[in-house]
MMTF fields as JSON, N, C-alpha, C and O atoms, coordinates in Angstrom:
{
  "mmtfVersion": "1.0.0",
  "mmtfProducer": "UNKNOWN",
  "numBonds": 411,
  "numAtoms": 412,
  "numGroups": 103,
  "numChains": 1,
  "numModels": 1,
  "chainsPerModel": [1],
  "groupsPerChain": [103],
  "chainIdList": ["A"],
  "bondAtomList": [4, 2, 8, 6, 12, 10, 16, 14, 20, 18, 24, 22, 28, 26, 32, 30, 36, 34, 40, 38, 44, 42, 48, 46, 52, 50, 56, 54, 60, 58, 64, 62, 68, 66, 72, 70, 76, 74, 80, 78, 84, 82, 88, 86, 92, 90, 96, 94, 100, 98, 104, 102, 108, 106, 112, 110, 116, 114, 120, 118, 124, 122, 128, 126, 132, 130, 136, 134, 140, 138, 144, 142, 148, 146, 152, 150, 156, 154, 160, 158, 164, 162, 168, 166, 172, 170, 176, 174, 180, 178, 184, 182, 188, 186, 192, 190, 196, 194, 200, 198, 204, 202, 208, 206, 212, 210, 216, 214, 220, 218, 224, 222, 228, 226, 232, 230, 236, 234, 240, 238, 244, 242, 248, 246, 252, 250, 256, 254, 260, 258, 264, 262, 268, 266, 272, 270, 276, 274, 280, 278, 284, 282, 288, 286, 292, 290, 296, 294, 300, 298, 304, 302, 308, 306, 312, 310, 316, 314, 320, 318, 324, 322, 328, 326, 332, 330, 336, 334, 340, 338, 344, 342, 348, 346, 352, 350, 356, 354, 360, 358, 364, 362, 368, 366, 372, 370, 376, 374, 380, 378, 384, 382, 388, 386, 392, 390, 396, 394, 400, 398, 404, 402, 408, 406],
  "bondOrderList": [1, 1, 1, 1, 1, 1, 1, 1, 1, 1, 1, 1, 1, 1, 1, 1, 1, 1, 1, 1, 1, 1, 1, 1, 1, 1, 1, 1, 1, 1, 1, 1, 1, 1, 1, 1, 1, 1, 1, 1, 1, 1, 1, 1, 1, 1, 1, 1, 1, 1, 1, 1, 1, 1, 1, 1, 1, 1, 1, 1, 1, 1, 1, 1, 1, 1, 1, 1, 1, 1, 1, 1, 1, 1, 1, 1, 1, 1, 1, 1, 1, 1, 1, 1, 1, 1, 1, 1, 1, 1, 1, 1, 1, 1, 1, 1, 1, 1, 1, 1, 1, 1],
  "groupList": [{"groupName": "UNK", "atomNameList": ["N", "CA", "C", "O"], "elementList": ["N", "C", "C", "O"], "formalChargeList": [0, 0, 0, 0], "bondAtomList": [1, 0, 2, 1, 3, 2], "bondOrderList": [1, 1, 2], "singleLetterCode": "X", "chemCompType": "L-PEPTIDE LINKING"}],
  "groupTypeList": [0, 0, 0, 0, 0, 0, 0, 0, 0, 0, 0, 0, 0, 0, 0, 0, 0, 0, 0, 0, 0, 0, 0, 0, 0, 0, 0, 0, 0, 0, 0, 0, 0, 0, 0, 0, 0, 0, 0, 0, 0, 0, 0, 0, 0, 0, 0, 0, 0, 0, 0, 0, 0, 0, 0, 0, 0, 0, 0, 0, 0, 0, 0, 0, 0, 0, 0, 0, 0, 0, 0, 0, 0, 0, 0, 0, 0, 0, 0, 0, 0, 0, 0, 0, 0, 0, 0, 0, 0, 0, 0, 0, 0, 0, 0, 0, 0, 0, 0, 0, 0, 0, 0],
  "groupIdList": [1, 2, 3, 4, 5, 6, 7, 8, 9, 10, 11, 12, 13, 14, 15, 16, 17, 18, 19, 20, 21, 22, 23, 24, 25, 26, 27, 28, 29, 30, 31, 32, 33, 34, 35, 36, 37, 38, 39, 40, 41, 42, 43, 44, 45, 46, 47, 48, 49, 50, 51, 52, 53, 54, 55, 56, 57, 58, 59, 60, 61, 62, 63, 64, 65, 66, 67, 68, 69, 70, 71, 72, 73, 74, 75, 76, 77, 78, 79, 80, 81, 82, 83, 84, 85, 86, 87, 88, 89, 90, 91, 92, 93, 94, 95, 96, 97, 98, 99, 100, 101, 102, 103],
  "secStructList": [7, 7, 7, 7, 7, 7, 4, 4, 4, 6, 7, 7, 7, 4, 4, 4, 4, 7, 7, 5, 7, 7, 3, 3, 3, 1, 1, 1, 1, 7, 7, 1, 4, 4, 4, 3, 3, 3, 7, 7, 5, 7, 7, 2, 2, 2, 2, 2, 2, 2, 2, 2, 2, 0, 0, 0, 0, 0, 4, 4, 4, 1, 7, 6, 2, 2, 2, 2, 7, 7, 7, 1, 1, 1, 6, 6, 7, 7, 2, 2, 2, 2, 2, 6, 6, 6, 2, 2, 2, 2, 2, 2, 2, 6, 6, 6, 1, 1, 7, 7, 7, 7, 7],
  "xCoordList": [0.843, 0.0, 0.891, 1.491, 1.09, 1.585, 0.633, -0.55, 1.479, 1.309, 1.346, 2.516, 0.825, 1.071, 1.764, 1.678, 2.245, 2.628, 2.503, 3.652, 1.774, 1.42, 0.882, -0.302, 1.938, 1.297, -0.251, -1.13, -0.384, -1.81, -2.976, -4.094, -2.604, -3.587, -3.342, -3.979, -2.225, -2.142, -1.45, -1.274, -1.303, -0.801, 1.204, 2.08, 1.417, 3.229, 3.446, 2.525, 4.974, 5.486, 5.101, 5.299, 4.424, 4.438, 5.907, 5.885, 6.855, 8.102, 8.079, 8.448, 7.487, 7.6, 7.073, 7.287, 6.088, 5.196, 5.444, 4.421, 6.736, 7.741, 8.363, 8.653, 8.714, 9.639, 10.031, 9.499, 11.79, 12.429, 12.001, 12.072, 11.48, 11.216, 12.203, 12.584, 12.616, 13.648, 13.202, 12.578, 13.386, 12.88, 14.045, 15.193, 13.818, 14.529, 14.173, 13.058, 15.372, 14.556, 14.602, 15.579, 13.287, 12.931, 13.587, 14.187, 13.828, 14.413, 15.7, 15.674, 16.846, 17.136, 17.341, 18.562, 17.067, 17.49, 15.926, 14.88, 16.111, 15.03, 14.34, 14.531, 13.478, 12.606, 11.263, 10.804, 10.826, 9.539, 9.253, 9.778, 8.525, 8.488, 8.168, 8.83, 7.035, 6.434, 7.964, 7.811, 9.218, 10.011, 10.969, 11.974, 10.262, 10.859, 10.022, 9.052, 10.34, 9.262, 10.007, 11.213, 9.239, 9.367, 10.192, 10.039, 11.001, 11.604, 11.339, 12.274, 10.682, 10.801, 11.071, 10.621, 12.138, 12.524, 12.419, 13.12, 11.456, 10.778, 12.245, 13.398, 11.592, 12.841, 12.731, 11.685, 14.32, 14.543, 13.365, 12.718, 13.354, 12.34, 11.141, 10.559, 10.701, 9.181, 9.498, 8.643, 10.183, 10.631, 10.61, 9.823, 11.622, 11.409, 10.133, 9.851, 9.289, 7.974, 7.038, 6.321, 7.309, 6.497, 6.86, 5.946, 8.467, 8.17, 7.676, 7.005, 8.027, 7.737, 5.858, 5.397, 5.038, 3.886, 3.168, 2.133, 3.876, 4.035, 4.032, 3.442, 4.928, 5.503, 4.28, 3.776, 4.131, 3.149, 1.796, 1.212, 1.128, 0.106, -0.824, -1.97, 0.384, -0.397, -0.014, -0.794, 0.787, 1.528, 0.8, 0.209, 0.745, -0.017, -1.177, -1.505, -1.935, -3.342, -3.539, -4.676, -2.673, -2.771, -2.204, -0.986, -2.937, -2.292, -1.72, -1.822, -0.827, 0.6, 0.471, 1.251, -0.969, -0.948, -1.218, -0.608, -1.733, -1.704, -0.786, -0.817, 0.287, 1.506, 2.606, 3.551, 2.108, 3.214, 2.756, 3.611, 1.326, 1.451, 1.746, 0.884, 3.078, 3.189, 3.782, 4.061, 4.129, 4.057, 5.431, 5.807, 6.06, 7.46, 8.413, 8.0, 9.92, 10.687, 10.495, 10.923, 9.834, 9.643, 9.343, 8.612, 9.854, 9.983, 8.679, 8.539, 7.657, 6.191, 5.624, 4.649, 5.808, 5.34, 5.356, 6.305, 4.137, 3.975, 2.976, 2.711, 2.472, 1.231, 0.041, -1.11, 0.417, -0.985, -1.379, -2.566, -0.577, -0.719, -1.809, -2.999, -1.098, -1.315, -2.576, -3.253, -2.979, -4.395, -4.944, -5.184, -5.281, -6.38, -5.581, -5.858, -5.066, -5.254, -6.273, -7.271, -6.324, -6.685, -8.434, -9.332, -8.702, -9.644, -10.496, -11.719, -9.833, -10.741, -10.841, -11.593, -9.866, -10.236, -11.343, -12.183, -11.666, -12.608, -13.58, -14.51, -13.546, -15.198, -15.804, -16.969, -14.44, -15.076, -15.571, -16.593, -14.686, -15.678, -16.77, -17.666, -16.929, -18.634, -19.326, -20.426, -19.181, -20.182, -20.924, -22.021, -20.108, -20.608, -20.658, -21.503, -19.786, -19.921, -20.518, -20.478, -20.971, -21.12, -20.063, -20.248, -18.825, -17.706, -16.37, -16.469, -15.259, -14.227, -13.501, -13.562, -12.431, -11.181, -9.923, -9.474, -9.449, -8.342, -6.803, -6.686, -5.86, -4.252, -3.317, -2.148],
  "yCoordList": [-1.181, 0.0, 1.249, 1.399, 2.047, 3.474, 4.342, 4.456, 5.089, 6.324, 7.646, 8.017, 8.31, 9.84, 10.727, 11.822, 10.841, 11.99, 13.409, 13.818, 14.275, 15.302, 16.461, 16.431, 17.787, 18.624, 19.289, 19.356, 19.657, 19.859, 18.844, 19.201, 17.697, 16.591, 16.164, 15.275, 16.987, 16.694, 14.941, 14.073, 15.064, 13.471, 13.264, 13.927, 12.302, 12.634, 11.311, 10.718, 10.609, 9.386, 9.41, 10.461, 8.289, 7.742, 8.247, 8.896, 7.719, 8.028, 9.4, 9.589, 10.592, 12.123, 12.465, 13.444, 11.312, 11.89, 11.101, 10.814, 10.716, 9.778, 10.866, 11.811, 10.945, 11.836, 10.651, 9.641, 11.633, 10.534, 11.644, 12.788, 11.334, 12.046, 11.285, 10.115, 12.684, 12.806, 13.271, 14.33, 12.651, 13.914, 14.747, 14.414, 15.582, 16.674, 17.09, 17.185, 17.273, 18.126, 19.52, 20.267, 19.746, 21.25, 21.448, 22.52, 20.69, 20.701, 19.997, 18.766, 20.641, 19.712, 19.102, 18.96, 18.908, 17.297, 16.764, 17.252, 15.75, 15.371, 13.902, 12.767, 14.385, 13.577, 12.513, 11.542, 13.357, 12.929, 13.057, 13.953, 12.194, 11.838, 13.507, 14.176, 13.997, 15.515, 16.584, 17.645, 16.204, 17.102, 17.197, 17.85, 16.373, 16.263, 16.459, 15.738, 17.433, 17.67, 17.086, 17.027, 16.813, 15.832, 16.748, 17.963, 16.294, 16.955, 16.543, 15.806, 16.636, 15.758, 16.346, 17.379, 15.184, 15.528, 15.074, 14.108, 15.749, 15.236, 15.014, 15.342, 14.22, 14.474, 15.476, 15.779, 16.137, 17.281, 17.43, 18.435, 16.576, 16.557, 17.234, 18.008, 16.971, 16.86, 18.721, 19.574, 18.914, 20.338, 21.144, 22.083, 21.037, 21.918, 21.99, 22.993, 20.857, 20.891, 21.895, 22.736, 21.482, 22.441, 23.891, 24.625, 24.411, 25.514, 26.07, 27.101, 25.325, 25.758, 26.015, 27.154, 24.926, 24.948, 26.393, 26.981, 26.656, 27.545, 29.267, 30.237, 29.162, 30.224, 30.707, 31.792, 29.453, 29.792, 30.028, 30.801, 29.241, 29.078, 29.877, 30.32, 29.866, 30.569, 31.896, 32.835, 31.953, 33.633, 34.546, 35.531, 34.448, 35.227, 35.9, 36.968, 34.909, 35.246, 35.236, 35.153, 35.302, 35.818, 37.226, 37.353, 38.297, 39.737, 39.682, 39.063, 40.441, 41.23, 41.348, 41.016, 42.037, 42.24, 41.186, 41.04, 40.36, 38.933, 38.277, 37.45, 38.691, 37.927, 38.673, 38.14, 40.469, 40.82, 40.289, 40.184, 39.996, 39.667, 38.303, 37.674, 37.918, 36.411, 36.345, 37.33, 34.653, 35.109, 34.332, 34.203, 33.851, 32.842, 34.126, 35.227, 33.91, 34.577, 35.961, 36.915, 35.962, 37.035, 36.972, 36.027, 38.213, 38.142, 37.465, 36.687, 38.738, 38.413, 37.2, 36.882, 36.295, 35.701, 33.882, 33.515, 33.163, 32.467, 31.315, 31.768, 30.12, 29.763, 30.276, 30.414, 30.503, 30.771, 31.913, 31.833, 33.468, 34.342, 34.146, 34.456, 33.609, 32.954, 32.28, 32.113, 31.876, 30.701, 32.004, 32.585, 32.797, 33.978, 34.539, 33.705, 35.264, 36.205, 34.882, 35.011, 34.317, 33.175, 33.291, 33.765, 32.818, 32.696, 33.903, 33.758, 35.363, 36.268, 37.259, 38.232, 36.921, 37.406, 36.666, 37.209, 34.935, 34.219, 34.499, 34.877, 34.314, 35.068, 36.63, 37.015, 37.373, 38.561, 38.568, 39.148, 37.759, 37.337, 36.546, 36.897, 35.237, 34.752, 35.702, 35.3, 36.472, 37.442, 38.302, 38.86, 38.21, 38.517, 37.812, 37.884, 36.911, 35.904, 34.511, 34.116, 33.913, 32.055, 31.285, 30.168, 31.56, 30.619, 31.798, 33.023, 31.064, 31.605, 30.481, 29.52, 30.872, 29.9, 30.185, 31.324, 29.33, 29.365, 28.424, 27.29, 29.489, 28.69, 28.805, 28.425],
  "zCoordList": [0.0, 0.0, 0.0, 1.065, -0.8, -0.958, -0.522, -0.843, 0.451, 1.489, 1.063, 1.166, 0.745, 0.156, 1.064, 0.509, 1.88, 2.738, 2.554, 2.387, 2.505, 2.53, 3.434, 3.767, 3.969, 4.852, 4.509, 5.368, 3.426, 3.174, 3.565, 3.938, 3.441, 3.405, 4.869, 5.435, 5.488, 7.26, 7.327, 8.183, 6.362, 6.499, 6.903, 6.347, 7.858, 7.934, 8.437, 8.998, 8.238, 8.609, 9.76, 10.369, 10.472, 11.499, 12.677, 13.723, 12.056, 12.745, 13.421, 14.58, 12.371, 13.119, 14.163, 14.878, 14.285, 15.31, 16.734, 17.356, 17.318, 18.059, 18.66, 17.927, 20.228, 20.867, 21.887, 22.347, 22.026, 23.218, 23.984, 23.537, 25.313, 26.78, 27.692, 27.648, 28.851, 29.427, 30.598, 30.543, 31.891, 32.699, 33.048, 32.751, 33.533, 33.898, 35.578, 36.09, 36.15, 37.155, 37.723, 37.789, 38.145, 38.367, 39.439, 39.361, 40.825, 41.551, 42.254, 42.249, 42.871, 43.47, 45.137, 45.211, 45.756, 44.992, 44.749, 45.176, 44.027, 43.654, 44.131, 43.695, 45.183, 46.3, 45.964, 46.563, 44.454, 44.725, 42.818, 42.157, 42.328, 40.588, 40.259, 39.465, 41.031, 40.856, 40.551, 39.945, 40.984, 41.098, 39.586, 39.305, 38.925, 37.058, 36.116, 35.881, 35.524, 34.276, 32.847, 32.604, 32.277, 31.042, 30.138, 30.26, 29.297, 27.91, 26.538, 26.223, 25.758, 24.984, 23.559, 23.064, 22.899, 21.902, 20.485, 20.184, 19.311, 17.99, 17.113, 17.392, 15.782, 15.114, 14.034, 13.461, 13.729, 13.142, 11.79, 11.495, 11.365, 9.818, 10.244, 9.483, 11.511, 12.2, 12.828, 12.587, 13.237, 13.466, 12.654, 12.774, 11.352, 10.346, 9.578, 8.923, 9.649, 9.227, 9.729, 9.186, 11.151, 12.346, 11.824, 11.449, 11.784, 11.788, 10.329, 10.342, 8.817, 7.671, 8.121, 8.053, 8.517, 8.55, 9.547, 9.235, 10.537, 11.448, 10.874, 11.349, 9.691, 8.883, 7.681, 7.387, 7.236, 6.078, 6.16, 5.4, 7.269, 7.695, 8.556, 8.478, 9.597, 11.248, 11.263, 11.417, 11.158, 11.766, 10.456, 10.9, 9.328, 8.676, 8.722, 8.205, 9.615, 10.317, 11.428, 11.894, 11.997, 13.306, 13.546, 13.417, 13.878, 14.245, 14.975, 16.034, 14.515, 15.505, 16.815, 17.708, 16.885, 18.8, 19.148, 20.208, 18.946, 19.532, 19.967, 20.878, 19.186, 19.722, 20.678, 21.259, 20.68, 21.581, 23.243, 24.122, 23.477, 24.757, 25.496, 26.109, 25.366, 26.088, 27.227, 27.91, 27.651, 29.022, 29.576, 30.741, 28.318, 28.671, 28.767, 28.402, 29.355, 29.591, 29.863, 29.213, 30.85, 31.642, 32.623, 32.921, 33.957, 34.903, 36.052, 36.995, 34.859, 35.612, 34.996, 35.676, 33.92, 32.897, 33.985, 34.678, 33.801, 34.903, 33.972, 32.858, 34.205, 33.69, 34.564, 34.149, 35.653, 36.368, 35.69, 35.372, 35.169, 34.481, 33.511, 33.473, 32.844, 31.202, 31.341, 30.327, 32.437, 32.634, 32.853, 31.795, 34.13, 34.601, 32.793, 31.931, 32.468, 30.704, 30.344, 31.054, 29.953, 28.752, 29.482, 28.786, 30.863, 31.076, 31.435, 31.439, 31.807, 31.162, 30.065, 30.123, 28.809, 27.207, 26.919, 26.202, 27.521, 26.669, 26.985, 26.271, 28.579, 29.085, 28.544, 28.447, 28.226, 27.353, 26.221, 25.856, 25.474, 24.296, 24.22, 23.453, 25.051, 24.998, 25.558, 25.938, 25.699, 26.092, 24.851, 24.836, 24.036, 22.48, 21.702, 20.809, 21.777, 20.44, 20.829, 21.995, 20.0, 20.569, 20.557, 21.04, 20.09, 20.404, 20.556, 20.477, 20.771, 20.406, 20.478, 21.245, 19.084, 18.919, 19.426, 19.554, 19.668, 20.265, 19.598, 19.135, 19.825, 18.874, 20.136, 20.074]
}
């Protein structure tokens, strides 16, 4: 059976979609499984895909201000941040719209 592989058609080798995970730890010393967060690493083909698809696709339609507000490498920048932003832009928008999407 011949496989087409194609990013349009979302279709990709089996193999790309494979990461070695690593833990790492957040702390040391390290007491307890909670104290390692995972690493994991795709292969390069599956990367440059990501970002060509990334390039052509997403960032074109997505506005500018959208992207100056993030929340990695920075001082104040946190997930808990990033969760309360996320969870009240959406509640502002169902408030007008019936859905909102999210990237």
């Amino acid at each position: 059976m011949l496989i087409n592989y194609s990013v349009n058609e979302g279709c990709v080798p089996s193999t790309w979609k494979h990461a070695v995970i690593t833990p790492a730890p957040k702390v040391k010393p390290v007491t307890n499984i909670a104290d390692l967060r995972p690493i994991s690493v795709t292969p390069v083909f599956s990367r440059i895909t990501e970002r060509l698809v990334m390039r052509k696709h997403l960032l074109p339609v997505i506005p500018n201000e959208n992207l100056r507000d993030q929340f990695s490498y920075k001082l104040s920048g946190s997930t808990t941040s990033a969760l309360v932003s996320l969870t009240d832009t959406v509640g502002r928008l169902l408030e007008v719209n019936k859905y909102v999407r999210c990237i």
